[in-house]
N, C-alpha and C positions, 0 to 999 in steps of 0.2 A: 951451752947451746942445746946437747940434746935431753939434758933436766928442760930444757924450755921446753924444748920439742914436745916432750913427755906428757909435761904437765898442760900443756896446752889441747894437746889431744885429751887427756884422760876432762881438763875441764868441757872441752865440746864434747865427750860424750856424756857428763851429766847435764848438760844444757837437752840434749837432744832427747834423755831419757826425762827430763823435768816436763819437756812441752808434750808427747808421749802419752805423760800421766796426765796430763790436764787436758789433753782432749780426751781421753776415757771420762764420760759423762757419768754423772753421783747415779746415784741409784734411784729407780724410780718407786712407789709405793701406789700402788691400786687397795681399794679401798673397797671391799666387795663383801654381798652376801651369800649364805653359807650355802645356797646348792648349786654355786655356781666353781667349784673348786675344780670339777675335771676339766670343765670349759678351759677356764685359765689358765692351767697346766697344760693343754694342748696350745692353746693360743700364744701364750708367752714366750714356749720355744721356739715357735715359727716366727714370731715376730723379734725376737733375740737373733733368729740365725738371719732376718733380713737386713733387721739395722747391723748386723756384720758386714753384710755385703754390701750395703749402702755406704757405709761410714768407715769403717777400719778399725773400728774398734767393738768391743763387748759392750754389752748394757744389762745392768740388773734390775731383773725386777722383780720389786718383792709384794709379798701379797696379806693381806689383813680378810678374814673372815669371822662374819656372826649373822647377828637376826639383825636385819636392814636399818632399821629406825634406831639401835642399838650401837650401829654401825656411824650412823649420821651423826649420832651427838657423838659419837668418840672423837670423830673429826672439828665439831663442833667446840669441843673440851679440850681443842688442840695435838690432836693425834694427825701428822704433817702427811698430811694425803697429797700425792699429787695429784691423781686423779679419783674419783669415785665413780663407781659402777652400780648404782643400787635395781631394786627391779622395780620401783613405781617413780614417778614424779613427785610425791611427796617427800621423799624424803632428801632429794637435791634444792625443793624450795626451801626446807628446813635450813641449810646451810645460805641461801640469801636472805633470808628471816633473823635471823641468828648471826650476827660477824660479819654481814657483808662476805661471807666467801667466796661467792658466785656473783655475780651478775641479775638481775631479773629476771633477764630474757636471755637467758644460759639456755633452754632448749629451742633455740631459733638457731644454736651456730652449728649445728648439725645437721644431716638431711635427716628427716622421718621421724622431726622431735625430738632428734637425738637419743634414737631406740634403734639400735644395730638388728633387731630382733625380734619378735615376739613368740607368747607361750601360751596355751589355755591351761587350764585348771582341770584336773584329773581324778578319779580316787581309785586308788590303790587298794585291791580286796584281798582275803586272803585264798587262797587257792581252791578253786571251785563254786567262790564265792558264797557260800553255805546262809548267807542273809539276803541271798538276792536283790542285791542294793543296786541299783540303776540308775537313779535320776534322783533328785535332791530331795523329795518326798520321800523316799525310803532312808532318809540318812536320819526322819525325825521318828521311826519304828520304835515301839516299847524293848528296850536290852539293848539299843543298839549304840556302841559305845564309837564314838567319833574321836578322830586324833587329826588338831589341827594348830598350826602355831598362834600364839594371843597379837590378833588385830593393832594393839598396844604398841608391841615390839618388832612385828615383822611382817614386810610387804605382803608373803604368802598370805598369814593371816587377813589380810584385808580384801586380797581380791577372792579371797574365798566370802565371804563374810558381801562382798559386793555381788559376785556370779548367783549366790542362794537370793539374795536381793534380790535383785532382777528377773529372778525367776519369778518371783509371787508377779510381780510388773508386766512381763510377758505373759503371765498365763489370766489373766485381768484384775489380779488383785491391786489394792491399793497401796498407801505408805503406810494404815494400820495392821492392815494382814502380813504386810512384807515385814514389820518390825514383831509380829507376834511369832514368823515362821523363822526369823533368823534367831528370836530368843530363845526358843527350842534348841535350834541348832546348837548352840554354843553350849546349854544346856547339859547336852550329850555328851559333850566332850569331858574326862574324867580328869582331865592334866592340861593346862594351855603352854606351851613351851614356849622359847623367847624366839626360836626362828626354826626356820624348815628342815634343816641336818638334822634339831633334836626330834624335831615331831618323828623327823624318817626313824632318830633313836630307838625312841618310845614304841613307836610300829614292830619295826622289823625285830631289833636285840632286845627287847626287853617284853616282845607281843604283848604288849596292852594295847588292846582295839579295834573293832571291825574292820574300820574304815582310815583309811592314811587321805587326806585332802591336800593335795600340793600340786607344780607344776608338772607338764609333763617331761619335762628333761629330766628332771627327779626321778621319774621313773627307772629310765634308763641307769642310771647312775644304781638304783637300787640294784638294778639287774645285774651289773657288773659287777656290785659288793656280795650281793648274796645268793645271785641265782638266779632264773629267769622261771625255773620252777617252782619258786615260792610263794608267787602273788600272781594276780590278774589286775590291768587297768582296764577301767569303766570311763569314757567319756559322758557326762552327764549333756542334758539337752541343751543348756547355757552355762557360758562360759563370759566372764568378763574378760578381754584381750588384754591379756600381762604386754606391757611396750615396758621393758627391760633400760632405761635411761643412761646417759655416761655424761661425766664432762671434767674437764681440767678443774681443780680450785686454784681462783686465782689469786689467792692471798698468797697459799702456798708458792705455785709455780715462780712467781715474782721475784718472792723473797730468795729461793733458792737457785732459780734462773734456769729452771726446768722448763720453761714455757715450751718452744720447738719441740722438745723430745717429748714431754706431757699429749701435745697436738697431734704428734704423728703416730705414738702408739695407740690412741682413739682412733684416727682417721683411718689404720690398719684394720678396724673392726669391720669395714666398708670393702674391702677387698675381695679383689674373688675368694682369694686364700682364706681371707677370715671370714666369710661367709660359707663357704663350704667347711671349716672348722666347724661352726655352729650350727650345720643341718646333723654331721656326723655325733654333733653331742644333742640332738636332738630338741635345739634352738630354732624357730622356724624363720629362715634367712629373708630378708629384703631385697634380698637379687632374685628376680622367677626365676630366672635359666635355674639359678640352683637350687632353688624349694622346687622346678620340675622333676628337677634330678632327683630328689630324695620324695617322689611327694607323695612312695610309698609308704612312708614313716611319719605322715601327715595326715591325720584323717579330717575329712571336713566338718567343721567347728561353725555351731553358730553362733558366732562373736557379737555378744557388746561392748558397744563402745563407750567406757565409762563416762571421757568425757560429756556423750551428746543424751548418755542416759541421766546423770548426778551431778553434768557440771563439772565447771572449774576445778582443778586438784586441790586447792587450797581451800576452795569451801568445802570438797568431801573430806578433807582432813580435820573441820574445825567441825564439821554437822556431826561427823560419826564416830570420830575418832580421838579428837583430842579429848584431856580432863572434863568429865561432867558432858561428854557427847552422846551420842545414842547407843556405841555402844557398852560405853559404863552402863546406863539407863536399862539397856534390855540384861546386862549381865548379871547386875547385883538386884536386879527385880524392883527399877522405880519404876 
């Protein structure tokens, strides 16, 4: 009787340590571009030590970085994203284009298009600025070497590539002068990298370059790796508004049965908490109370709006960017 006893207990407690481990939920994998790493580092652990408190148990989450578009087809090619982060709209249609992994109308299940965020576009000089670069017509100056990531491979790259755009646009040029001033641009640039970490590379560790073109949370981030006395940021006159996109893949989530936990660590991006994450990393938040509160670290930006300037994201994807688009056209000189 007391071997029963024994064994009966010692079997209810591996029953009680089996269910235990099966509610500790799989790991989650975010699916992100490269100068968004401190972001997610801050944001993960707050959102790890909540779903503790929420749930009772630990959640992992793991994280994938590179150059955006680079990013998409890895997921694409079967790299099991639960969720993807990338920072434009194109490169979340690429995964409804491609496998059905999304939805169509994947940015409808979100508020604000499903962008926790937005960013403008920045350049990064070197200290005291010594080529007096200011606004985008000094970025096309004789000697003046530009570091920016290749259009091709990484969102930076494009909305840089769309802000100079828009510049010729606003200032009354047309789509021939706007295609002659952004060939220059690209021109300049001695290296195109595949995403924005490396351009920061190129910049900072390796000083090739006048000029660094990327976000301005980048910035930041530069500051923390290397000093805040090493460079100066230029806000140029336009800016095309970076909306930073997110969404579950639902092929993924399905199969793995990640859905719930996939939904709630997005919908955490919406939080006071994760929104003031995002101002402190120099994200500019969709909540005002809290871009009031930081909105010392916010300078006013005059934003365009890609959409209502180029349209559709799928057609700025196929007009300028895909194989044989305008900007193959302006780069290799057709």
């Amino acid at each position: 009787m007391k071997k029963l006893f024994s064994a009966s207990i010692l079997a209810a407690g591996l029953a009680l340590g089996s269910i235990a481990h099966a509610a500790t939920p799989p790991p989650l994998l975010n699916v992100s571009y490269d100068v968004m790493r401190d972001f997610y580092k801050d944001y993960n652990a707050a959102f790890q030590k909540h779903w503790e408190a929420e749930h009772g148990n630990k959640l992992n989450v793991q994280m994938s970085f590179g150059g955006s578009s680079k990013q998409a087809r890895s997921v694409i090619d079967g790299l099991p994203a639960d969720v993807i982060t990338m920072n434009m709209a194109t490169d979340i249609n690429a995964l409804a284009d491609n496998g059905q992994l999304v939805p169509q109308n994947w940015v409808t299940r979100l508020p604000d298009n499903s962008a926790p965020f937005t960013s403008a576009t920045v350049f990064i000089v070197r200290k005291g600025n010594p080529k007096a670069l200011k606004d985008w017509p000094d970025l096309l100056k004789d000697g003046v070497q530009v570091i920016v990531p290749n259009p091709k491979t990484s969102g930076n790259g494009r909305y840089t590539f769309l802000s100079a755009w828009g510049y010729v646009l606003k200032n009354g040029g047309d789509e021939t002068k706007a295609k002659e001033f952004v060939g220059k641009l690209f021109k300049q640039a001695p290296v195109l990298d595949t995403g924005g970490r490396a351009a920061t590379t190129t910049f900072m560790t390796n000083q090739i370059g006048d000029v660094l073109v990327t976000f301005e949370n980048e910035a930041e981030m530069i500051a923390r790796e290397f000093g805040r006395d090493q460079f100066e940021v230029i806000y140029p006159s336009v800016s095309a508004e970076a909306e930073p996109p997110v969404t579950v893949v639902d092929k993924v989530v399905d199969k793995k049965g990640t859905r719930a936990t996939a939904e709630e660590y997005l919908k955490y991006l919406w939080s006071p908490e994760g929104q003031e994450i995002a101002a402190k990393n120099y994200l500019r938040p969709r909540d005002k109370a809290v871009l009031a509160k930081y909105d010392d670290r916010f300078p006013k930006v005059d934003f365009l709006s890609v959409e209502k300037t180029f349209g559709d994201w799928r057609d700025v994807q196929k007009k300028y960017f895909n194989d044989g688009g305008v900007f193959d056209q302006i780069y290799n000189g057709q």
